[in-house]
FILUM-575493 format. One record per residue (C-alpha): residue number from 1; residue in three letters; chain; x, y, z. Coordinates in pm, whole numbers, plus 50000, padded with zeros to 5 digits. Example, Ala and Ser with C-alpha at 12.3 -4.5 7.8 and 13.67 -1.06 7.14 Angstrom:
<rs>
r i 1	aa ALA	ch A	X 51230	Y 49550	Z 50780
r i 2	aa SER	ch A	X 51367	Y 49894	Z 50714
</rs>
This chain:
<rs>
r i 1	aa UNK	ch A	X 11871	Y 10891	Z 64711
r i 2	aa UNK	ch A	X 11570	Y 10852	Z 64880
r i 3	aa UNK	ch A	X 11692	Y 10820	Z 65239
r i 4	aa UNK	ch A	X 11903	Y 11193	Z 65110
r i 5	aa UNK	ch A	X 11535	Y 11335	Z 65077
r i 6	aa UNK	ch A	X 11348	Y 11238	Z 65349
r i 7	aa UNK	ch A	X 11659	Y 11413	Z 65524
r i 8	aa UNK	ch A	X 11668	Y 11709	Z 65340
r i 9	aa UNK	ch A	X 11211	Y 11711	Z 65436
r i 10	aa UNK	ch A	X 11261	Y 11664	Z 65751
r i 11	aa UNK	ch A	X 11587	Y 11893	Z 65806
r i 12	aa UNK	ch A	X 11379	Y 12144	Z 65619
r i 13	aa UNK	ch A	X 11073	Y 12113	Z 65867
r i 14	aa UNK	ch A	X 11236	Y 12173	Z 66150
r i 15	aa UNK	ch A	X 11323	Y 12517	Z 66009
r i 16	aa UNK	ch A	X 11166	Y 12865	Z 66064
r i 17	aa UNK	ch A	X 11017	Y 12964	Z 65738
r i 18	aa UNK	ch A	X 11092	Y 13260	Z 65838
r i 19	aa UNK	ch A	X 11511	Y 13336	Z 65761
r i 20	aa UNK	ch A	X 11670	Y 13639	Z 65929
r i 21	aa UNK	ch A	X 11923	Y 13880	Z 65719
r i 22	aa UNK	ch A	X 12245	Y 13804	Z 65742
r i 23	aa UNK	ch A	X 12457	Y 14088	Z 66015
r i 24	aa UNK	ch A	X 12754	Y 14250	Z 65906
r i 25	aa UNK	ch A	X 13070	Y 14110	Z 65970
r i 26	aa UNK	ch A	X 13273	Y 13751	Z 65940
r i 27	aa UNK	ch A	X 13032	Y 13522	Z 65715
r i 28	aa UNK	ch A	X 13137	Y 13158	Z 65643
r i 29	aa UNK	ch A	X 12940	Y 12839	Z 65417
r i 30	aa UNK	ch A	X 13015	Y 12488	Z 65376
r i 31	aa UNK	ch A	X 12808	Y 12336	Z 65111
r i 32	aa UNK	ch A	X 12764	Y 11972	Z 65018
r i 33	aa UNK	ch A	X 12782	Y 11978	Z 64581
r i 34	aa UNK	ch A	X 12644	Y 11775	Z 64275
r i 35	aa UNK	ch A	X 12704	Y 11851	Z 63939
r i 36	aa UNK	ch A	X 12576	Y 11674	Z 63663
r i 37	aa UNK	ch A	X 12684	Y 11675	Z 63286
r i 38	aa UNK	ch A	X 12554	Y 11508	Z 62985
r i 39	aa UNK	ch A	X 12933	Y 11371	Z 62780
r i 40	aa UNK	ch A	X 13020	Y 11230	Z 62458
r i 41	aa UNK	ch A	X 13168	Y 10965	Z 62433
r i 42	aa UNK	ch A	X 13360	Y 10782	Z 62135
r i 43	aa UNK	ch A	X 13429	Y 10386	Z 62064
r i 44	aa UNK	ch A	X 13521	Y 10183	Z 61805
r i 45	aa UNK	ch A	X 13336	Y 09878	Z 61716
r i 46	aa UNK	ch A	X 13441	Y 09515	Z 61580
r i 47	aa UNK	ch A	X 13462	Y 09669	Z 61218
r i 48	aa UNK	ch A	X 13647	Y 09994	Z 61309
r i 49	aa UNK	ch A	X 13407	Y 10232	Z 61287
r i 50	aa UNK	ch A	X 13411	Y 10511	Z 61535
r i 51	aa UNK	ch A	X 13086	Y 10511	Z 61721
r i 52	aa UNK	ch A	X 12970	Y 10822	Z 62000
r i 53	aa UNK	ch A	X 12769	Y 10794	Z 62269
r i 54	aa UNK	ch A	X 12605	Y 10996	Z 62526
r i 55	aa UNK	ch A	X 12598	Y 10936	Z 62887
r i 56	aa UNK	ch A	X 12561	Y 11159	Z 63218
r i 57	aa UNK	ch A	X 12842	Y 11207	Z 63439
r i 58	aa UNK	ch A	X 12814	Y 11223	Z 63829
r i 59	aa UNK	ch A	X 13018	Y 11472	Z 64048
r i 60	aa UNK	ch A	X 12989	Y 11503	Z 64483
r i 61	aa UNK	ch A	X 13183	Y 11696	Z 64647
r i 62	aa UNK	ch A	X 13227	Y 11998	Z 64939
r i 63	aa UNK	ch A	X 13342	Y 12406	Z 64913
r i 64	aa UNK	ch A	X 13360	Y 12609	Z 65168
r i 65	aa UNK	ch A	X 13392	Y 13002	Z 65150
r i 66	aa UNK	ch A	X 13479	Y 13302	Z 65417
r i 67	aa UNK	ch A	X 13450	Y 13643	Z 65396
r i 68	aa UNK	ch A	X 13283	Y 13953	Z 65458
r i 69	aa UNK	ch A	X 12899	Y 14032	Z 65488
r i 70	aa UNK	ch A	X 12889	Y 14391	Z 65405
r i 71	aa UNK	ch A	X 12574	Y 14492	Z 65500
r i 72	aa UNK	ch A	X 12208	Y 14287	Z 65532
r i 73	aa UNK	ch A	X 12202	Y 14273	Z 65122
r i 74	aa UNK	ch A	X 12566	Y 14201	Z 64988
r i 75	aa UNK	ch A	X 12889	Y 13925	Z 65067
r i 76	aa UNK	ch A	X 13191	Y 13902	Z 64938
r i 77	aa UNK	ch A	X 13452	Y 13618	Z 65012
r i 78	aa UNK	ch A	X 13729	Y 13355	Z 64843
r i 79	aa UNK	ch A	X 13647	Y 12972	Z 64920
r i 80	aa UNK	ch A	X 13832	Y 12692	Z 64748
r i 81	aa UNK	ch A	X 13599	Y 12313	Z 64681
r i 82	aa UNK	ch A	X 13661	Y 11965	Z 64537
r i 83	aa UNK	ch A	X 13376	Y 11733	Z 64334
r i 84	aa UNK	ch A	X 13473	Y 11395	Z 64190
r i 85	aa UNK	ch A	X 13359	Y 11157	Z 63923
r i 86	aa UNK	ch A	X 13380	Y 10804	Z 64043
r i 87	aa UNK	ch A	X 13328	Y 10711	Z 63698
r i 88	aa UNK	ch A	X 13551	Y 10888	Z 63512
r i 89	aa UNK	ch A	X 13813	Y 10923	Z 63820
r i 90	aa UNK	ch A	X 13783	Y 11309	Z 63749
r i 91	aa UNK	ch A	X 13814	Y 11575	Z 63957
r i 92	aa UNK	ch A	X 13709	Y 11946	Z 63935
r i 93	aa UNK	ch A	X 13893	Y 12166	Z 64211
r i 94	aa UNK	ch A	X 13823	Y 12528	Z 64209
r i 95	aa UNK	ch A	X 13969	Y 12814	Z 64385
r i 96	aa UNK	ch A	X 13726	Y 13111	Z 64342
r i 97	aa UNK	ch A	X 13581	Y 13438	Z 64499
r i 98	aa UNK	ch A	X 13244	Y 13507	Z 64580
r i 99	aa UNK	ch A	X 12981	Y 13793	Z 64525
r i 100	aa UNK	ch A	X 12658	Y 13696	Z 64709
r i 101	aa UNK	ch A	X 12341	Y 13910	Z 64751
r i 102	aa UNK	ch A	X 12073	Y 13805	Z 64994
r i 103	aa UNK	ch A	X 11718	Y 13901	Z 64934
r i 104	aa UNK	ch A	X 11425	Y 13969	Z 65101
r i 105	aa UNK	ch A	X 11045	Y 14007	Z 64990
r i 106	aa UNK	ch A	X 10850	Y 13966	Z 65331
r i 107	aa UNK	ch A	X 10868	Y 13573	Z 65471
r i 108	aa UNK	ch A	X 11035	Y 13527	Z 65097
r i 109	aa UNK	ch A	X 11435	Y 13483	Z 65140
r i 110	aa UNK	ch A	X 11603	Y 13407	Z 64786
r i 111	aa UNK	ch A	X 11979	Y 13458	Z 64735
r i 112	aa UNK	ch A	X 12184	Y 13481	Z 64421
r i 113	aa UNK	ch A	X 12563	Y 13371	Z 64391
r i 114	aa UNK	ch A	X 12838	Y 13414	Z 64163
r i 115	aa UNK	ch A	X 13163	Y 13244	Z 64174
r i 116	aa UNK	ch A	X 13468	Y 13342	Z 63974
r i 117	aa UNK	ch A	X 13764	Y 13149	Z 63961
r i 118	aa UNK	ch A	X 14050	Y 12891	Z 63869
r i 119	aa UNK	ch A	X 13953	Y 12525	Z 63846
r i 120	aa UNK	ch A	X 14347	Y 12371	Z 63935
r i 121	aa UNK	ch A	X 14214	Y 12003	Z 63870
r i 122	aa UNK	ch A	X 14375	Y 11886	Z 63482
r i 123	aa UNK	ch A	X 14625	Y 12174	Z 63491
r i 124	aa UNK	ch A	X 14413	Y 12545	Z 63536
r i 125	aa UNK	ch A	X 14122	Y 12652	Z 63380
r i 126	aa UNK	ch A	X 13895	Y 12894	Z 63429
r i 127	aa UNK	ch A	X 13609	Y 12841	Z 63669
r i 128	aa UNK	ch A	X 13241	Y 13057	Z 63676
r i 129	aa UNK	ch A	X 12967	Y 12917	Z 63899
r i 130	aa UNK	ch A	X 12600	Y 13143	Z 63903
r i 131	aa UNK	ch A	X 12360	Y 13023	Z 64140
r i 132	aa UNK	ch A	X 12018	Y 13073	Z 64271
r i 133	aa UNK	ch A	X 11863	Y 12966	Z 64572
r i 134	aa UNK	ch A	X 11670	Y 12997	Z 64880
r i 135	aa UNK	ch A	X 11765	Y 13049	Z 65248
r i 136	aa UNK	ch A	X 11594	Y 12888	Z 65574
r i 137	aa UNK	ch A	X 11655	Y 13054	Z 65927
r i 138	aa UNK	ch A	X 11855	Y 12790	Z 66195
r i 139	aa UNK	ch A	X 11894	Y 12961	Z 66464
r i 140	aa UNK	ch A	X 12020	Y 13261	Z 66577
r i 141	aa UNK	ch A	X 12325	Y 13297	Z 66375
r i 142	aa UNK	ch A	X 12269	Y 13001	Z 66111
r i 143	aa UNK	ch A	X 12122	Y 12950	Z 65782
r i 144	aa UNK	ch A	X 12028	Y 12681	Z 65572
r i 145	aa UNK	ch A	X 12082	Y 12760	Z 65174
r i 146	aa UNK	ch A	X 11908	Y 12529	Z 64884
r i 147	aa UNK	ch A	X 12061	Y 12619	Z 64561
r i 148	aa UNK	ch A	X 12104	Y 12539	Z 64189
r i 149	aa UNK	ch A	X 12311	Y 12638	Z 63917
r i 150	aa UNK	ch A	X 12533	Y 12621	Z 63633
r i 151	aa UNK	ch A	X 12943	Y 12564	Z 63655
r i 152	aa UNK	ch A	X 13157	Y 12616	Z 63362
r i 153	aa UNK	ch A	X 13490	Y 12436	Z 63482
r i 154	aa UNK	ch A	X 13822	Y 12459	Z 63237
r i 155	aa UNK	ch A	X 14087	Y 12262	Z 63205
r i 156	aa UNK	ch A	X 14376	Y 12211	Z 62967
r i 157	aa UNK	ch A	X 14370	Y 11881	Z 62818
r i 158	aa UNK	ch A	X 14671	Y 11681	Z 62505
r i 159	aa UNK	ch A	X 14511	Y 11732	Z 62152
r i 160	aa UNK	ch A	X 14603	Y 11538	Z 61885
r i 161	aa UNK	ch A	X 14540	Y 11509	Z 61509
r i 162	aa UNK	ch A	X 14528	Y 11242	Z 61276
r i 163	aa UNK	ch A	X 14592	Y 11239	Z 60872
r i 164	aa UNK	ch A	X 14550	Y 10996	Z 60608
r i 165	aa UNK	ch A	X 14889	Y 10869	Z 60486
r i 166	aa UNK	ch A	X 14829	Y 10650	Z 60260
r i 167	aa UNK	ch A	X 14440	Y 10493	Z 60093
r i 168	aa UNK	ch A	X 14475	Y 10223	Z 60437
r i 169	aa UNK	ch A	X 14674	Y 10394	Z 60634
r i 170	aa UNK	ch A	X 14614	Y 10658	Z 60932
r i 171	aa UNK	ch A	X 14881	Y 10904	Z 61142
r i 172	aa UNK	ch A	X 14801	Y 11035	Z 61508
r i 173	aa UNK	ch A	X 15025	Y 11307	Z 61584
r i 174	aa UNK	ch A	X 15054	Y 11544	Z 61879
r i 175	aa UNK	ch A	X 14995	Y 11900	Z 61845
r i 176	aa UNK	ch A	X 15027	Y 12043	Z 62232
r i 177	aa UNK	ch A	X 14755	Y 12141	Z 62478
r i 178	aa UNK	ch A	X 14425	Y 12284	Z 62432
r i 179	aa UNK	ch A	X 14194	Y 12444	Z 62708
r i 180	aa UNK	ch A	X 13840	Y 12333	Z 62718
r i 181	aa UNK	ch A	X 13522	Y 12423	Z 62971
r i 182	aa UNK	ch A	X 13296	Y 12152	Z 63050
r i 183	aa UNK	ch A	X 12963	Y 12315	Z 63168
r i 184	aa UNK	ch A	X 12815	Y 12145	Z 63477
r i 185	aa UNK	ch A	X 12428	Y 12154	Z 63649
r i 186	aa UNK	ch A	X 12506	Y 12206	Z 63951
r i 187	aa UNK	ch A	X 12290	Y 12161	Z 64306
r i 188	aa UNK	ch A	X 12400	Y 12272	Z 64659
r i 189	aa UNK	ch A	X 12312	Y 12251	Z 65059
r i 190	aa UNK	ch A	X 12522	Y 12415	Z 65265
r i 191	aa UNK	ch A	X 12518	Y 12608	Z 65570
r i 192	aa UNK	ch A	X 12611	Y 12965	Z 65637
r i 193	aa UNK	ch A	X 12720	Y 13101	Z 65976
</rs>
């Protein structure tokens, strides 16, 4: 983590602080993602008892959009991406589109995203992704983008339920599929060009 800053310091030194608008026209991003989520957990112990636990989940992963830069201000584009949970072995994998609006308030450069989407990872759920962030100039055509924000990522997942069948006795039955959304913190660095 530390070597991933000093990277990110010096990467953003180098930069004009300065960024230019974006130009009409073709408009591409790869971005490098982490997500974050706090998750319950459940165990039993030596007695039976079902404790719960809480613990944060890690997710890393890339997206990458295209599309069209309408004018200095406003994007539009589709990108797909894919973030995974060594821990858990989970994946979230959404297929989205993209409204993007680039600001400018003098040397001051903020942008604001919005993804809207599928998430295809654990059958398909629905997928929303706002972000805000900050853009550095890199050259001519390039940007750097800093941003954070929130993913709500769905997926369908078995649900069962269990009944008491007798004073000792308990019955786990199978009742079909249920969709969830597991909401995410999400941070990105990417590049636009």
């Amino acid at each position: 983590m530390k070597k991933i800053l000093i990277i990110l310091t010096i990467l953003l030194t180098t930069l004009s602080s300065e960024a230019r608008q974006p130009r009409r026209g073709y408009r591409g991003f790869l971005e490098w993602s982490n997500s974050v989520r706090s998750e319950k957990f459940g165990y039993s112990d030596m007695g039976g008892n079902l404790l719960m636990s809480r613990e944060n989940t890690f997710y890393t992963g890339f997206s990458t959009s295209h599309g069209y830069q309408i004018n200095p201000m406003f994007f539009i584009g589709a990108g797909l991406g894919m973030e995974r949970c060594g821990k858990l072995d989970n994946w979230v994998a959404p297929i989205f589109i993209q409204g993007r609006i680039d600001l400018k308030f003098g040397k001051f450069t903020p942008f604001g995203d919005l993804r809207l989407g599928a998430n295809v990872a654990e059958g398909v759920g629905v997928y929303i992704s706002p972000t805000i962030g900050y853009r550095f100039n890199w050259g001519r055509k390039m940007g750097v983008n800093l941003g954070i924000g929130l993913s709500l990522a769905g997926y369908r997942a078995d649900h069962y339920e269990g009944t008491m069948t007798g004073p000792d006795s308990y019955e786990i039955q199978y009742v079909g599929t249920k969709n969830h959304i597991r909401p995410y913190f999400s941070f990105r660095l990417g590049i636009d060009f």
